[in-house]
Each structure stands twice: as C-alpha cells, then as structure tokens.
N, CA and C atoms as a LAMMPS dump frame, in Angstrom:
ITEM: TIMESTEP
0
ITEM: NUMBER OF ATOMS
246
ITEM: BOX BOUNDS ff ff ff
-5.0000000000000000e+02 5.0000000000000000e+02
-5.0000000000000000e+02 5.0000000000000000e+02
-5.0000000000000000e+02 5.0000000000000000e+02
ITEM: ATOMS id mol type element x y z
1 1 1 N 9.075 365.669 -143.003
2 1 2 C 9.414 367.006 -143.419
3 1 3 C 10.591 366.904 -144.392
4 2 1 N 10.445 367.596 -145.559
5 2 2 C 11.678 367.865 -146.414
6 2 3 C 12.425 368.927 -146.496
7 3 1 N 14.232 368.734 -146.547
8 3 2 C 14.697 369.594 -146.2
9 3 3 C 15.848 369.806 -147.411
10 4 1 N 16.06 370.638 -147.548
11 4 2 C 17.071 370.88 -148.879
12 4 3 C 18.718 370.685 -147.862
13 5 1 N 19.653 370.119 -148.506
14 5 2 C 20.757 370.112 -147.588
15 5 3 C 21.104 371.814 -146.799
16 6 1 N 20.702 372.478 -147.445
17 6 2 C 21.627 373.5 -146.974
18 6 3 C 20.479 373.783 -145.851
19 7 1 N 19.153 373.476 -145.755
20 7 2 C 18.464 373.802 -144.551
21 7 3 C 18.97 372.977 -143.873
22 8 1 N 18.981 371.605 -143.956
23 8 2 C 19.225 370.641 -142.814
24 8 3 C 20.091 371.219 -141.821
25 9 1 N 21.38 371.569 -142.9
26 9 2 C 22.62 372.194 -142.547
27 9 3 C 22.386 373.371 -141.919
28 10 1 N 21.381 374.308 -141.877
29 10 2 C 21.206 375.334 -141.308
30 10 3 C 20.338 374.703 -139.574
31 11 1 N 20.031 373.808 -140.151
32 11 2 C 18.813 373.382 -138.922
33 11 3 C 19.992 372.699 -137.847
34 12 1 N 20.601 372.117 -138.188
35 12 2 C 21.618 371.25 -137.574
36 12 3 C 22.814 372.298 -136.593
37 13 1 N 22.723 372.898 -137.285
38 13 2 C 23.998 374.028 -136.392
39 13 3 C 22.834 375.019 -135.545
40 14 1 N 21.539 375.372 -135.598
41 14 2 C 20.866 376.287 -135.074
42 14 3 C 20.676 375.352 -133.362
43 15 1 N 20.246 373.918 -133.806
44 15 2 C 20.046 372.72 -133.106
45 15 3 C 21.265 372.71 -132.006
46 16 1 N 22.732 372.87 -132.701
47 16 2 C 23.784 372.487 -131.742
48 16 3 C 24.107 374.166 -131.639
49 17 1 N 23.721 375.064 -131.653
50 17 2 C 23.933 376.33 -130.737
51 17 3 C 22.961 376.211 -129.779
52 18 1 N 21.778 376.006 -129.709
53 18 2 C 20.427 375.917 -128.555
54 18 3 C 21.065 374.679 -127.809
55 19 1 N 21.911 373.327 -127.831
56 19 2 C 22.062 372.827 -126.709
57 19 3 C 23.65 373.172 -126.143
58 20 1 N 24.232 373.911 -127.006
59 20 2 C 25.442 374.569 -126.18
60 20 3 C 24.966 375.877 -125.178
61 21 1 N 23.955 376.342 -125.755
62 21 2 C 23.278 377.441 -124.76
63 21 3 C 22.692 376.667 -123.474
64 22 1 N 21.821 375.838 -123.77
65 22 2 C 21.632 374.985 -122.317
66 22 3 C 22.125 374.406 -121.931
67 23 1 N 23.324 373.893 -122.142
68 23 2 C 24.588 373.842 -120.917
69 23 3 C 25.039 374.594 -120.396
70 24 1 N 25.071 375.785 -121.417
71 24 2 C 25.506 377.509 -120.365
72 24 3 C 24.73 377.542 -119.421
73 25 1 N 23.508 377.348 -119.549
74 25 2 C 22.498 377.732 -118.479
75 25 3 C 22.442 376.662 -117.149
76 26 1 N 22.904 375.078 -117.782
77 26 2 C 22.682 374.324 -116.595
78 26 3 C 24.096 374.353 -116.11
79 27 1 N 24.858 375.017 -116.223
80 27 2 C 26.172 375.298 -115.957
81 27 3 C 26.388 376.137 -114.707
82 28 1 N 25.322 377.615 -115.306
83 28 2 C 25.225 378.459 -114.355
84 28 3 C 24.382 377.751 -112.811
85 29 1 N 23.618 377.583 -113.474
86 29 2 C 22.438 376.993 -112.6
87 29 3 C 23.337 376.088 -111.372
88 30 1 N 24.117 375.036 -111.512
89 30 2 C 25.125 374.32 -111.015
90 30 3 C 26.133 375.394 -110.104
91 31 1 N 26.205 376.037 -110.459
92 31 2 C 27.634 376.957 -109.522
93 31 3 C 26.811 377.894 -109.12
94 32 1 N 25.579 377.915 -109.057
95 32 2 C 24.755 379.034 -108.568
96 32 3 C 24.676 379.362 -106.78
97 33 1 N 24.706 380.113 -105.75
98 33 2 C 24.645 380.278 -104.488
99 33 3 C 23.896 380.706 -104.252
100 34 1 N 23.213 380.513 -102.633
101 34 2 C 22.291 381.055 -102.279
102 34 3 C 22.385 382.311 -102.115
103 35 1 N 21.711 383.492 -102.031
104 35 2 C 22.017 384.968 -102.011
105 35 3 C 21.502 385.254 -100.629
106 36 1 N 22.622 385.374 -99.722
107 36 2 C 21.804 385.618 -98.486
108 36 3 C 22.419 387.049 -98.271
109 37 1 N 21.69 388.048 -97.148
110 37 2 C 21.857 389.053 -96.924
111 37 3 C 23.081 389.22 -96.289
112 38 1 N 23.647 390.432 -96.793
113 38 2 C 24.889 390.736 -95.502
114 38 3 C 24.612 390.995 -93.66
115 39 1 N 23.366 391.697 -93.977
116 39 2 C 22.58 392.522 -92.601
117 39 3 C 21.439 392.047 -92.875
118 40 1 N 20.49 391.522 -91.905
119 40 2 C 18.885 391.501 -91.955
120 40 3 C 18.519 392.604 -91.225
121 41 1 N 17.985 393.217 -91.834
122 41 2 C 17.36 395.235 -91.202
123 41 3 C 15.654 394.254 -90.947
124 42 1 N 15.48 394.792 -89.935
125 42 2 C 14.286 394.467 -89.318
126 42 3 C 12.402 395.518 -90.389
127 43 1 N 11.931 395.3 -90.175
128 43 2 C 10.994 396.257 -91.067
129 43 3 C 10.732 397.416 -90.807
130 44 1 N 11.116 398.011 -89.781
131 44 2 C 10.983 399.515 -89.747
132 44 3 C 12.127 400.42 -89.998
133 45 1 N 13.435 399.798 -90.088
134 45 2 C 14.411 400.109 -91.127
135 45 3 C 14.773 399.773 -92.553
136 46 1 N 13.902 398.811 -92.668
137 46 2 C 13.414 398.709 -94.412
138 46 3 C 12.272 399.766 -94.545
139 47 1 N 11.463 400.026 -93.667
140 47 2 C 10.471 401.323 -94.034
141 47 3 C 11.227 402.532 -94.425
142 48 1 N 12.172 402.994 -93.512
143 48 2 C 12.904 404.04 -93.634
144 48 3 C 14.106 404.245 -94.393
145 49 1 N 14.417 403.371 -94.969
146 49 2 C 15.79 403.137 -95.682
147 49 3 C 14.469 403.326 -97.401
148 50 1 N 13.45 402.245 -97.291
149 50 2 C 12.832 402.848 -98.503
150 50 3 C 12.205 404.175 -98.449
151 51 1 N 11.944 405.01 -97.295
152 51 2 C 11.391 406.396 -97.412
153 51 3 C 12.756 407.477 -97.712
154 52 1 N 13.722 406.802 -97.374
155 52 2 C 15.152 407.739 -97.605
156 52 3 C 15.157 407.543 -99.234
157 53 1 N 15.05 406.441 -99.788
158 53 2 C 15.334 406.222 -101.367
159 53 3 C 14.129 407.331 -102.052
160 54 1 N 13.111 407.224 -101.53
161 54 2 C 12.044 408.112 -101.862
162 54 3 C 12.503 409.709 -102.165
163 55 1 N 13.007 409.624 -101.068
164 55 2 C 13.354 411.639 -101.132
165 55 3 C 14.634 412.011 -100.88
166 56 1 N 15.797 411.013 -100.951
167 56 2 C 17.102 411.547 -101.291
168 56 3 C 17.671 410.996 -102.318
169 57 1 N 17.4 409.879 -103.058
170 57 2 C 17.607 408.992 -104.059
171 57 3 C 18.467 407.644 -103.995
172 58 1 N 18.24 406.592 -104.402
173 58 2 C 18.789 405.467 -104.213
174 58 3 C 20.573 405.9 -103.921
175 59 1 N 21.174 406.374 -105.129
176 59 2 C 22.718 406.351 -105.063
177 59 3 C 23.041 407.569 -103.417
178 60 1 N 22.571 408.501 -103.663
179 60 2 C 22.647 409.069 -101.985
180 60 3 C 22.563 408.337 -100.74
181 61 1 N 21.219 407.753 -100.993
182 61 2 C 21.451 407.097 -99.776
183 61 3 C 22.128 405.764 -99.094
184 62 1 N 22.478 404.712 -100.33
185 62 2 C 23.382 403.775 -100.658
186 62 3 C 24.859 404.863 -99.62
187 63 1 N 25.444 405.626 -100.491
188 63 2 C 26.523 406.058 -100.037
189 63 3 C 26.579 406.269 -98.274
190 64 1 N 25.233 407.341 -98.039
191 64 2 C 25.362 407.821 -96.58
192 64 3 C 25.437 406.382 -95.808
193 65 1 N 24.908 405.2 -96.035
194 65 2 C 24.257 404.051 -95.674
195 65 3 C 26.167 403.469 -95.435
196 66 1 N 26.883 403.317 -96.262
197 66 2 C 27.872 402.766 -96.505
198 66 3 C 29.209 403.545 -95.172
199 67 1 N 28.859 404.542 -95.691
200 67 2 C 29.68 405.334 -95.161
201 67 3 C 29.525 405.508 -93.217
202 68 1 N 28.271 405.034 -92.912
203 68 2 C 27.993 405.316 -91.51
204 68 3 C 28.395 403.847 -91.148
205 69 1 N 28.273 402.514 -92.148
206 69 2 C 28.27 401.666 -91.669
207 69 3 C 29.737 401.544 -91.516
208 70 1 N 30.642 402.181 -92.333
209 70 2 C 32.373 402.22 -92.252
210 70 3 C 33.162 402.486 -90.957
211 71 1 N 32.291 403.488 -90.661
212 71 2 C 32.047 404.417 -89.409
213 71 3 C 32.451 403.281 -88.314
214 72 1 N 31.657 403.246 -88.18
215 72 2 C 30.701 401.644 -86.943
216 72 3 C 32.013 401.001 -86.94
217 73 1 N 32.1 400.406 -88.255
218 73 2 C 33.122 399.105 -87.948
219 73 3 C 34.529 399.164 -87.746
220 74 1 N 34.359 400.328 -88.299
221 74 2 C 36.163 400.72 -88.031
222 74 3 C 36.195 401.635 -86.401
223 75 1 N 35.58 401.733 -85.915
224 75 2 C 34.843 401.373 -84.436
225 75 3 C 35.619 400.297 -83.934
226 76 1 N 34.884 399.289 -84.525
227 76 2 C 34.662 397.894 -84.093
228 76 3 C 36.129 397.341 -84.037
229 77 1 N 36.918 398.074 -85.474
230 77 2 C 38.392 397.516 -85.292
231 77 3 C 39.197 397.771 -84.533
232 78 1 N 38.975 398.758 -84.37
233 78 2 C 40.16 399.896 -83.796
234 78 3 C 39.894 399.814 -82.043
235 79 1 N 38.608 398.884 -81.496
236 79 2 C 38.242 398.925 -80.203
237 79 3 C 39.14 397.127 -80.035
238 80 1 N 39.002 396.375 -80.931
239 80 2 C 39.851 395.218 -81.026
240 80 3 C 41.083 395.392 -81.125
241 81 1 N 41.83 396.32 -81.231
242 81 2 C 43.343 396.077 -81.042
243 81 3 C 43.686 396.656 -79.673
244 82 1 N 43.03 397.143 -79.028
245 82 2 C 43.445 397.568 -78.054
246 82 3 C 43.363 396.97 -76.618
C-alpha cells in the first residue's frame, strides 16, 4: 500500500489513539468488581416491586422503597445501643 507522508502520519497517530483507547479499556476491565446485590428480594418481591414501577413509577417507588428501608434500620440502630 502507498502512502503519502502526511497519510502515514495521519495513519500513525489514528493507530496510537486506538491502542491508548485499549488500554483504557483493559485498564477498566482490570479494576473492574463483581456487582453483587445489596439485598437478594426473593421473586415475589421482584414481582411486586416491578408491578409498583408499573403504576407508581420507577423514581416513586425507588424513594418509598428507600425510605421504609431507613425506617427498618434505624430500628435496627437505635435497638443496638440500648
């Protein structure tokens, strides 16, 4: 293949941006973690947690979800100091 310098020169830097990008990637890939759940909800509270997203909307029910679980644990704290 023939290349006029200024392609080479164009080919050559396109070349060393695509393997600085795949070191980004095997970079990430390297420090990457497994994503495990905070809570495993059994399937009939994944049924209902997706029928709540259905008809109150994801960000609603995220919140009520958060907020009951705050509930609970500060429960949980406040039964530990005593």
């Amino acid at each position: 293949m023939k290349l006029r310098k200024e392609e080479k020169d164009q080919l050559s830097e396109a070349i060393d941006q695509m393997n600085e990008s795949l070191d980004r990637f095997i970079e990430f890939y390297n420090e990457s973690e497994d994503d495990k759940p905070i809570i495993s909800f059994n399937d009939e509270v994944i049924q209902l947690i997706e029928a709540g997203k259905q008809k109150y909307g994801e960000d609603a029910l995220n919140q009520k979800i958060n907020s009951i679980v705050k509930e609970v644990l500060s429960f949980i704290s406040s039964g530990d100091e005593e």
